[in-house]
N, C-alpha and C positions, 0 to 999 in steps of 0.2 A: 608434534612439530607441525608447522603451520606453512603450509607452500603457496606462497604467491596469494596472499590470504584477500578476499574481493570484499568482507563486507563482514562484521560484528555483529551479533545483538546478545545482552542480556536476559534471562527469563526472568518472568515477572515476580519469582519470589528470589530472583540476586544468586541463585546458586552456581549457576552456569551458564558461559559465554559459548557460543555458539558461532563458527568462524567456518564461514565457505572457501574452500581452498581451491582457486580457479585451475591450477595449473596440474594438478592429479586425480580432480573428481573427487575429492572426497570431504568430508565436514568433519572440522575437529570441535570438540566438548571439551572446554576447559573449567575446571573447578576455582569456585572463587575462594573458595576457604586453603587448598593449598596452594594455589596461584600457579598452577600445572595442569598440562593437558591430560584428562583421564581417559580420551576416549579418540579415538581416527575411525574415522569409518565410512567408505566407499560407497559413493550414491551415481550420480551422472555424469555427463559431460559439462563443464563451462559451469559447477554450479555460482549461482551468484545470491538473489534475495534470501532474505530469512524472513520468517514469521510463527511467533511463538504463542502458541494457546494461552491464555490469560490465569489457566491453573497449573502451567511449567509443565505437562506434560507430555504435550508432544513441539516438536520444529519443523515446519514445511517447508522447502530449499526450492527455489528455481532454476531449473536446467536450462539453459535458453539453446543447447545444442541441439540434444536429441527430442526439445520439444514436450519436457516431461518435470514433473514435481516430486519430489522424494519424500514421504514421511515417514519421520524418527523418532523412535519413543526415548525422551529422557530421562526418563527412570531406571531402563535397561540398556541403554543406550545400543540399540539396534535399529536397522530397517526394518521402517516397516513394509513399502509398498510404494511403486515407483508408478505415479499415474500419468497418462499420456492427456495433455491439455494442446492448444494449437503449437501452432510453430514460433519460434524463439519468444519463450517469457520471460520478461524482462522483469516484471515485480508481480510482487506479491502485497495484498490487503484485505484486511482478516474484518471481517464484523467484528461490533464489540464485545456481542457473547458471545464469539467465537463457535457457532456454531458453523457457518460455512467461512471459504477463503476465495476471493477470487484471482485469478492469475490476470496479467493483460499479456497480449498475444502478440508481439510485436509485430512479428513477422506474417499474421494471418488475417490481420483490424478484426478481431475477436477477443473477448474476455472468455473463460471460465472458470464455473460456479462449481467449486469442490466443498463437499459434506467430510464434513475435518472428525466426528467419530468412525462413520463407518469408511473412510478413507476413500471416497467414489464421486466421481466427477460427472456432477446430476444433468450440467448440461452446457454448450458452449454457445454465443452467438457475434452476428457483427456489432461492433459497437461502433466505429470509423477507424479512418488512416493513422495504421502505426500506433494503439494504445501502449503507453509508455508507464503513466501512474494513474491509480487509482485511489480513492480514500472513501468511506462509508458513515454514513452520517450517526450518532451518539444512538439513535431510537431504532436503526437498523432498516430503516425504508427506503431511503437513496443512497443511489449510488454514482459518484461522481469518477469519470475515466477523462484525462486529458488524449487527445488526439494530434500526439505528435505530425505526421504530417499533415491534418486537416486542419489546423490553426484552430482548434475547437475543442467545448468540451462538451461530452456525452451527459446527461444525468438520463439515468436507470430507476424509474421504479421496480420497489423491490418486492414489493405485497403484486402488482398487478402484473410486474415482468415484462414491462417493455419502456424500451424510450420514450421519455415524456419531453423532450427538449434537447437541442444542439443549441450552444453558446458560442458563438463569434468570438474570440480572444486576440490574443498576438500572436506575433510568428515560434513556431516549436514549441508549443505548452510542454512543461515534466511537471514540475512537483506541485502538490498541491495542499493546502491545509485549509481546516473550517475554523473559525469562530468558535471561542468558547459558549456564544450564545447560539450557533449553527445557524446564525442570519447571514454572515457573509462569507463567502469562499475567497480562499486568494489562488491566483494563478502563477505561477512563475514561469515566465515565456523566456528561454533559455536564448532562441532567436531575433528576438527584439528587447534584451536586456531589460524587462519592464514584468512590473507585478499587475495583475489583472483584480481588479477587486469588485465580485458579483453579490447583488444584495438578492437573498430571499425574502419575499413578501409576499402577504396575504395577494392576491388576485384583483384590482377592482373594474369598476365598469371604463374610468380613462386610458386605465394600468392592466390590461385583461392578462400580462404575462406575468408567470411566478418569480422570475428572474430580472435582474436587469444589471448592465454595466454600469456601475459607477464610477470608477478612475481607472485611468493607467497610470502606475507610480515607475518613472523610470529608477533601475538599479544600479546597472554595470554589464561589463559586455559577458555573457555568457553565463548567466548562476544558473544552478543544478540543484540546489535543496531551499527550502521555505520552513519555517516553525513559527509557532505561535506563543506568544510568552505565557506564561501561567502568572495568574496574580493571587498572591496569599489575601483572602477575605480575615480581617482580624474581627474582633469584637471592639465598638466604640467606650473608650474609658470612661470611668465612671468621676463624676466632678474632676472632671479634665485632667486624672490621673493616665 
């Protein structure tokens, strides 16, 4: 059973849902094949994100109470190891090979960089005010964190390990999504109702910056999530079959 359930995800091979239950501390595994919960099992306070390894085998849960990250192996469906990251994390965002996860630290203007095999949190730093969301780029080298109270957003390299850039946006940045071709980031500024749309580009001598704002797309008052469409590439028919 499922108490006061904060937040869903699927693993990536469809087996099980995975549902943080804010109100008891604990994370229920539910089976998709008999459409029942097989598993309850007691992690933190206040858990909230999920984020699931790419081979379904383990879920990292965000505690924003005590300040700490739970990992649980899906297979055996136990704990594994309750790691201490800054104070209140808010989300969770995994690389694509999922070899590390970083937490944002709401309460600390800090991320941390947890190594998702050996279950250890390699290191934490400031990133600005209030990081709320984070997203990781497809090749694993930036790393983009919106800066809820700073009106800004962070990019992280990730090979060199330091800020390379603070981005000016709207009021309250949260969610964020890249481009299928990872040339433009969108912002969604929750406080100025308006989508931030940043181009990455080559460097030149007029252009010396990597980034640059392109529009504000106004939305509506208050959005909270952004995605990006997928488009099915087909094959062009042949004699215009």
């Amino acid at each position: 059973m499922c108490n006061l359930p904060g937040l869903a995800r699927v693993s990536p091979d469809g087996s099980t849902v995975v549902v943080s239950n804010r109100s008891d501390s604990t994370v229920s595994l539910i089976d998709t094949t008999r459409l029942a919960v097989r598993s309850t099992i007691a992690v933190c306070m206040n858990p909230e994100d999920i984020a699931i390894l790419p081979d379904s085998t383990k879920a990292f849960v965000s505690c924003s109470g005590p300040g700490q990250v739970a990992s649980i192996d899906l297979k055996r469906d136990k704990l594994l190891a309750l790691l201490d990251v800054g104070k209140a994390p808010v989300s969770l965002a995994l690389k694509p090979d999922g070899g590390e996860l970083v937490t944002c630290n709401f309460g600390a203007d800090s991320v941390s960089i947890i190594e998702t095999t050996p279950n250890e949190v390699l290191s934490s730093l400031l990133i600005g005010a209030q990081p709320v969301r984070a997203v990781v780029s497809l090749d694993n080298s930036r790393l983009y964190v919106s800066n809820f109270g700073a009106n800004s957003v962070a990019v992280y390299d990730i090979d060199i390990g330091k800020v390379v850039a603070v981005l000016p946006v709207g009021t309250h940045p949260d969610a964020l999504a890249l481009s299928q071709s990872q040339n433009y980031l969108l912002v969604l500024n929750s406080g100025s109702g308006d989508v931030a749309v940043i181009q990455k580009r080559k460097p030149k001598k007029l252009e010396p910056s990597e980034y640059a704002l392109l529009i504000m797309i106004p939305v509506g008052m208050q959005p909270n999530q952004i995605v990006v469409k997928a488009f099915l590439l087909t094959k062009p028919a042949v004699d215009g079959r």
